[in-house]
Each structure stands twice: as structure tokens, then as C-alpha cells.
C-alpha positions in Angstrom: 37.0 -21.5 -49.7 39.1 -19.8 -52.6 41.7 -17.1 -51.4 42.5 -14.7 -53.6 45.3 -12.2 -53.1 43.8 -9.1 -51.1 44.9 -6.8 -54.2 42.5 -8.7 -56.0 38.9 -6.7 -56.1 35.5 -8.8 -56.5 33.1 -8.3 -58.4 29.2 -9.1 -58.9 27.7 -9.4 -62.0 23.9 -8.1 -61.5 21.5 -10.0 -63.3 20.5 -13.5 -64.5 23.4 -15.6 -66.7 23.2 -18.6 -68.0 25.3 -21.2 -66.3 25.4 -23.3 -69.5 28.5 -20.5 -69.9 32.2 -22.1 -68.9 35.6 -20.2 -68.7 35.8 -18.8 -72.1 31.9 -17.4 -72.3 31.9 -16.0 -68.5 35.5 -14.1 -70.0 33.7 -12.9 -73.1 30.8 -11.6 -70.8 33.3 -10.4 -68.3 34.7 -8.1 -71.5 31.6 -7.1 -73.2 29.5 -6.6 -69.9 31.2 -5.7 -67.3 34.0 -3.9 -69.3 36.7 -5.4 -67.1 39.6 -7.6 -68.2 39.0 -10.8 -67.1 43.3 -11.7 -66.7 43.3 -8.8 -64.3 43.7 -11.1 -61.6 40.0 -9.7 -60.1 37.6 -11.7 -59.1 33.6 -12.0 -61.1 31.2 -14.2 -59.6 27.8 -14.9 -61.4 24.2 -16.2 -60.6 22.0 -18.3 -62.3 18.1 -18.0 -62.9 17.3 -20.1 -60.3 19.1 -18.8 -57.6 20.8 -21.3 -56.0 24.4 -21.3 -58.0 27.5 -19.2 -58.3 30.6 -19.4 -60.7 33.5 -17.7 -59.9 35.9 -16.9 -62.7 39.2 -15.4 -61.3 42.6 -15.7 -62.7 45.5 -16.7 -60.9 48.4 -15.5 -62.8 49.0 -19.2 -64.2 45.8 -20.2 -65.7 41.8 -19.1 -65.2 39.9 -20.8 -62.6 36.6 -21.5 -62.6 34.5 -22.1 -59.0 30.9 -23.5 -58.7 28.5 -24.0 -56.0 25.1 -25.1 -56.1 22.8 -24.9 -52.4 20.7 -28.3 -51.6 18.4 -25.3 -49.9 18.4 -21.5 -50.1 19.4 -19.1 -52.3 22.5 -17.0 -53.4 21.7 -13.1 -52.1 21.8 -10.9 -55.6 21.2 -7.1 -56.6 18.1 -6.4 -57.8 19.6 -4.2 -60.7 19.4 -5.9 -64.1 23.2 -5.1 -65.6 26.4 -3.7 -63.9 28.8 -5.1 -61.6 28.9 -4.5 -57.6 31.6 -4.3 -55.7 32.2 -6.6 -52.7 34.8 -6.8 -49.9 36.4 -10.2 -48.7 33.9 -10.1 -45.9 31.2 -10.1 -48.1 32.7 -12.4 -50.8 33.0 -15.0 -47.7 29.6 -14.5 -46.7 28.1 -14.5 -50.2 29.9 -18.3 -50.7 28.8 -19.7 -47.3 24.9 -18.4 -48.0 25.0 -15.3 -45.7 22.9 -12.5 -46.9 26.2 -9.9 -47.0 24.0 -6.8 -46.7 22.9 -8.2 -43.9 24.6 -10.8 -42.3 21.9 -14.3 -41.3 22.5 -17.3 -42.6 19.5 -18.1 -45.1 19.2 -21.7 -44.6 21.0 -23.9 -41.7 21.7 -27.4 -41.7 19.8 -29.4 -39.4 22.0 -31.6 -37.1 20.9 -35.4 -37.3 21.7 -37.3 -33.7 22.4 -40.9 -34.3 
């Protein structure tokens, strides 16, 4: 689980992106759609068509870093609104990564327990 300082705001980006997109695309679309600064040290996380992966582009005041996480079941809980940004505490940053619906917190999807 990435920490980032609790200055550090988070941020959604509504909407399908394509996650053919690595550190300098998700920047550009950080600039042009979101109208942040992605070297603000702020955190953008972004969803894929499908669903089921996240990047997270976040700088760390040495270099940009660039988080992914596919599910093997489940999907990432998104706005419904098309273009924007959302605003989410550390709470619901955490429970976005580990596959917690954050308006809501329940687990989407939980791994079955295989007994040997």
C-alpha cells in the first residue's frame, strides 16, 4: 500500500481512460483534464474500461511514480459522471485499492480460503 504524505489530496479521475497511457500520457491528461499539476505532489488514480485496474500517478518530490493493480475478480468502484475529478480521503483511497466500495464500505469480492 503506497503512503503518501497526508498534505497530499487524491483525486479521481471520472470516466473511462485508456490504460495503454504510462507516466507521461496520465501527466498530460492530468493537465488538460483535470486541470491539476500533476508535480503538485497530489495523488490521480484512473480506471480502465473494463473495470478491474487502477493506475496511480503521484509524485514524490524525487521522481513520478506510477501504481497499478489489476483484480483476478471484482471490480474497481467508479463515479458514474463521465469527466471531472472526485475527491477522496485516505480512508477511501485505502478502501478503493483493497476493492472496498468507499461509499459504502463491503468488500466486492473475497478470497476463498483453500484448506490443505
Amino acid at each position: 500500500m503506497i503512503q503518501p504524505p497526508a498534505r497530499s489530496r487524491i483525486y479521481l479521475a471520472a470516466g473511462i481512460t485508456d490504460m495503454r497511457k504510462g507516466m507521461p500520457g496520465l501527466a498530460a491528461l492530468v493537465k488538460s483534464g483535470l486541470d491539476k499539476e500533476p508535480l503538485s505532489g497530489d495523488v490521480f488514480v484512473f480506471r480502465g474500461r473494463r473495470g478491474d485496474q487502477i493506475k496511480v500517478l503521484w509524485f514524490s518530490g524525487d521522481g513520478i511514480n506510477l501504481y497499478i493493480k489489476r483484480l483476478e475478480r471484482g471490480r474497481f468502484v467508479w463515479p458514474n459522471a463521465d469527466e471531472g475529478n472526485v475527491l477522496l480521503s485516505m480512508a477511501q483511497f485505502s478502501m478503493l485499492c483493497e476493492a472496498i466500495d468507499w461509499r459504502a464500505p463491503q468488500r466486492t469480492w473475497w478470497p476463498a480460503v483453500k484448506m490443505a
